[in-house]
N, C-alpha and C positions, 0 to 999 in steps of 0.2 A: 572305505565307505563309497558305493557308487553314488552317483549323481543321480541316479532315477532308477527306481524300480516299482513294479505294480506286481499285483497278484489278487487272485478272488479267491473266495471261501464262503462255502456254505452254509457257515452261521453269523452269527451277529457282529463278529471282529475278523479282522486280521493280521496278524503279527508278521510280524520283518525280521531277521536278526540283520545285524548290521556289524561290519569288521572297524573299527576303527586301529588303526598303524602309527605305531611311533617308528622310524626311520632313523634316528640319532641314536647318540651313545650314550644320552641320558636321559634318565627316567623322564616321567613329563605329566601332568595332570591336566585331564580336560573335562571340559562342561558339554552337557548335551542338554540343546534349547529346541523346544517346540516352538517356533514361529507360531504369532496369530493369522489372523485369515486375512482376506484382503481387504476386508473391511477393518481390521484393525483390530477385532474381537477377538477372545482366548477360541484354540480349540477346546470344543468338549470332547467327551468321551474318547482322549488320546494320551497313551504311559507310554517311559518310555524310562528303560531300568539298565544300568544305575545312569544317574544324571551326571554324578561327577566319576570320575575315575581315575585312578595313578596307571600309567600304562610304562613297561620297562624298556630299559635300551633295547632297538631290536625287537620287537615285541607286538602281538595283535593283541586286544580284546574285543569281545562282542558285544553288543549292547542287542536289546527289544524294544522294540517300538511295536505297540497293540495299537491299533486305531480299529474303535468301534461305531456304535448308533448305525451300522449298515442295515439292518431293518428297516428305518426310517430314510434315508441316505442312500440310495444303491451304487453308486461310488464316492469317494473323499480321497481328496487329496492332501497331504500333511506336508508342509514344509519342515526340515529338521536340520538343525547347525550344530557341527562341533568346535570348539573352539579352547585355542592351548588360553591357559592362565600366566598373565604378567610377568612374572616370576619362574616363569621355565626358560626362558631365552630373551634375548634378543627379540625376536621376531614373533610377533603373534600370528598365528594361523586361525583361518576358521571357512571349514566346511560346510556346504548347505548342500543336500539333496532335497530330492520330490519323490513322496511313496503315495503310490494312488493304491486305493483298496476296492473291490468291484465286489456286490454281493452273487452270488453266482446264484441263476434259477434253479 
């Protein structure tokens, strides 16, 4: 998963795919969290599928993140964490990126 990425679109949303990597020789399930805003409020109008997921030894999968209201909004920025669950290792991981979204003229 990068750390940042942006993009604009035409219409009222825009979508990301996102890679998330397991690295290890064992399977591993992780959460994807939509951070609030800076003010500490939910985002709105932002999905982000599937939330949990089992990913295999070795193994990518993709997640989407859609952040919309760019109508209203001509850019958003969405903070996004993934993060391993208790129970997978030792070690907890957890990743945050930043996806800015621009409505294009």
């Amino acid at each position: 998963m990068p750390m940042e990425k942006s993009g604009h679109s035409a219409s009222d949303r825009k979508g990301f795919y996102l890679n998330v990597l397991n690295e290890g020789k064992r399977s591993i399930i992780v959460d994807v969290e939509i951070m609030p805003q800076a003010d500490g409020t939910p985002q709105k109008a932002v999905k982000v599928q599937p939330r949990r997921l089992k990913i295999g030894p070795k193994s990518t999968r993709k997640i989407i993140l859609i952040i919309g209201n760019l109508e209203t909004e001509r850019q958003r920025e969405v903070n996004v964490c993934v993060s391993t669950q208790k129970n997978n290792s030792n070690t907890l991981l957890r990743i945050c990126g930043a996806y800015t979204a621009h409505k294009r003229n």
